[in-house]
C-alpha positions, -999 to 999 in steps of 0.1 A, spaced: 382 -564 78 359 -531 72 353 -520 102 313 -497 101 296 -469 129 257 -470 122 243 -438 132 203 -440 128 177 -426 159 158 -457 147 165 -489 164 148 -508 138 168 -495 108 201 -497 132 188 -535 136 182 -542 100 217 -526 84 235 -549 116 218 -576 98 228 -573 61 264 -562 70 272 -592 96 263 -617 67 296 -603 50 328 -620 62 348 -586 50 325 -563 71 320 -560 109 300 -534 126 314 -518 158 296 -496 170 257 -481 169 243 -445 179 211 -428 179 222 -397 171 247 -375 160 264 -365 190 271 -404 198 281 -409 164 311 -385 169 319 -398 197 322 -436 186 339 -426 157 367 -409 180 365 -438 197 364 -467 175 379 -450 146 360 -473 115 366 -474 80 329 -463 73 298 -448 93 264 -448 76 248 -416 87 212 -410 91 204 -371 84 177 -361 108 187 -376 142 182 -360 175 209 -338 200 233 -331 164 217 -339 130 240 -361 103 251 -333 86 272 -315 115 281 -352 129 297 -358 94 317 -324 96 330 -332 128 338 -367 120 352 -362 88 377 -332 104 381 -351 132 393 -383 125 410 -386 94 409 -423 85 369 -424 88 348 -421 57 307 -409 56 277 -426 36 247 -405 42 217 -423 40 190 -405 27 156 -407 10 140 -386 -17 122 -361 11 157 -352 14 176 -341 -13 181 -308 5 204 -319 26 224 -336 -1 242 -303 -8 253 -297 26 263 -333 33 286 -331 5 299 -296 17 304 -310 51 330 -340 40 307 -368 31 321 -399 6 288 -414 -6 251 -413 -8 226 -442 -7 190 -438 -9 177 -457 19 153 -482 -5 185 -491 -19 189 -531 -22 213 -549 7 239 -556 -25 243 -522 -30 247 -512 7 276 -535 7 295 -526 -25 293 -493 -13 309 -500 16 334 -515 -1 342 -488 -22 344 -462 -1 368 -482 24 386 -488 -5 394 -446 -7 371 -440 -32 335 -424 -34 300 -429 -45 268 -414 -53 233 -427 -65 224 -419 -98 194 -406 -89 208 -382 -61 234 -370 -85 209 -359 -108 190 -337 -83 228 -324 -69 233 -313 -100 201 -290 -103 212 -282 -64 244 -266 -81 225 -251 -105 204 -226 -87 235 -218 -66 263 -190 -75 292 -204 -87 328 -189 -89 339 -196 -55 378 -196 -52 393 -233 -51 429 -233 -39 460 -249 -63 432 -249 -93 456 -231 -108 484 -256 -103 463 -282 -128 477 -287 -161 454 -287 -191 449 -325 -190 441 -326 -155 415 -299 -156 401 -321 -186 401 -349 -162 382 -330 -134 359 -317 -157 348 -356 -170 350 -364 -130 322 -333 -125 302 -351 -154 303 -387 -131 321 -407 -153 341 -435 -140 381 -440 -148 367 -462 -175 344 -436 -189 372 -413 -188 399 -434 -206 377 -443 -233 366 -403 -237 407 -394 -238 418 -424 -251 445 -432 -226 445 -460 -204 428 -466 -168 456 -462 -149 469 -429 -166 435 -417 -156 438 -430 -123 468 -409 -120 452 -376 -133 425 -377 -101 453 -386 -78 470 -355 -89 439 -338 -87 432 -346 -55 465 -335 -42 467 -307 -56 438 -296 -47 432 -308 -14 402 -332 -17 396 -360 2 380 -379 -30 362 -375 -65 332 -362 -44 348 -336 -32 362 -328 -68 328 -326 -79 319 -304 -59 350 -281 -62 346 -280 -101 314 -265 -100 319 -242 -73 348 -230 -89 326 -226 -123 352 -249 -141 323 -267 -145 284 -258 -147 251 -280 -147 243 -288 -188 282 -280 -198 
């Protein structure tokens, strides 16, 4: 059972999510908060799979309740809800430990696949968001340091590099011509190495690091 936090200052919304997720047999929601502050809390507290995080909440916005969280309790994964008024904050979400992004128009299926997927360790982002994160990245300086990037071997800084692009193990395989779970390998290696929670958080470290840059 995936066990979900819904943070959102708007009791409606809060309402509406409880509703599409409690049709799910897989999927129970524990807890609700209003805002940030109570979101950290609950998660310490109930310790779920997922919380769906609204960004601009009262007492501690989404983005500092998803740092805490995500430092705090280890076994928690963030999707931040957002909409496209807020692609500012997508950047800082992202730096702050976050696993996914949803636009908030986004259809109840999608909601719940994405739940699944990131429960399931992995991460996701919507198309559209990734495209405007990656203009984000591109009016930033790049070249910050990224520690054990220099412990990848060739094929798995080819791997992160496809990873930065958004491809999916699939993708990747086809690109290298090696099978999904060699692939599958590569980003867990990645990932270790590295010191990322998931392929979000590799995305972000290979621009940063200019391994990677917007158009490349």
């Amino acid at each position: 059972m995936i066990q979900v936090l819904i943070a959102d200052d708007q009791a409606m919304v809060r309402s509406g999510l409880r509703l599409i997720l409690e049709t799910e047999d897989d999927i129970e929601v524990v807890a609700e908060a209003e805002n940030g502050e109570e979101a950290v809390r609950l998660s310490r507290r109930e310790r779920p799979d997922v919380v769906l995080m609204d960004v601009r909440m009262p007492v501690m916005d989404g983005l500092e309740a998803t740092r805490q969280i995500t430092s705090q309790v280890e076994e928690t994964r963030v999707i931040v809800l957002t909409t496209f008024d807020l692609d500012d904050y997508v950047y800082g979400a992202l730096r702050a430990g976050a696993s996914g992004f949803l636009l908030k128009d986004a259809e109840a299926d999608q909601l719940v696949d994405a739940i699944r997927v990131i429960a399931s360790g992995d991460a996701i982002i919507a198309p559209s968001i990734t495209k405007r994160l990656i203009s984000e990245f591109a009016g930033r300086p790049q070249s910050r340091p990224v520690t054990g990037l220099e412990e990848l071997t060739d094929r798995e800084v080819e791997v992160l590099r496809l990873v930065a692009r958004g491809l999916s193990n699939a993708e990747i395989a086809e690109e290298l011509f090696v099978s999904e779970t060699t692939v599958k390998t590569h980003v867990s290696h990645v990932l270790t190495k590295l010191q990322l929670r998931d392929r979000v958080q590799a995305v972000v470290a290979a621009y940063e690091s200019g391994l990677t840059t917007p158009g490349s």
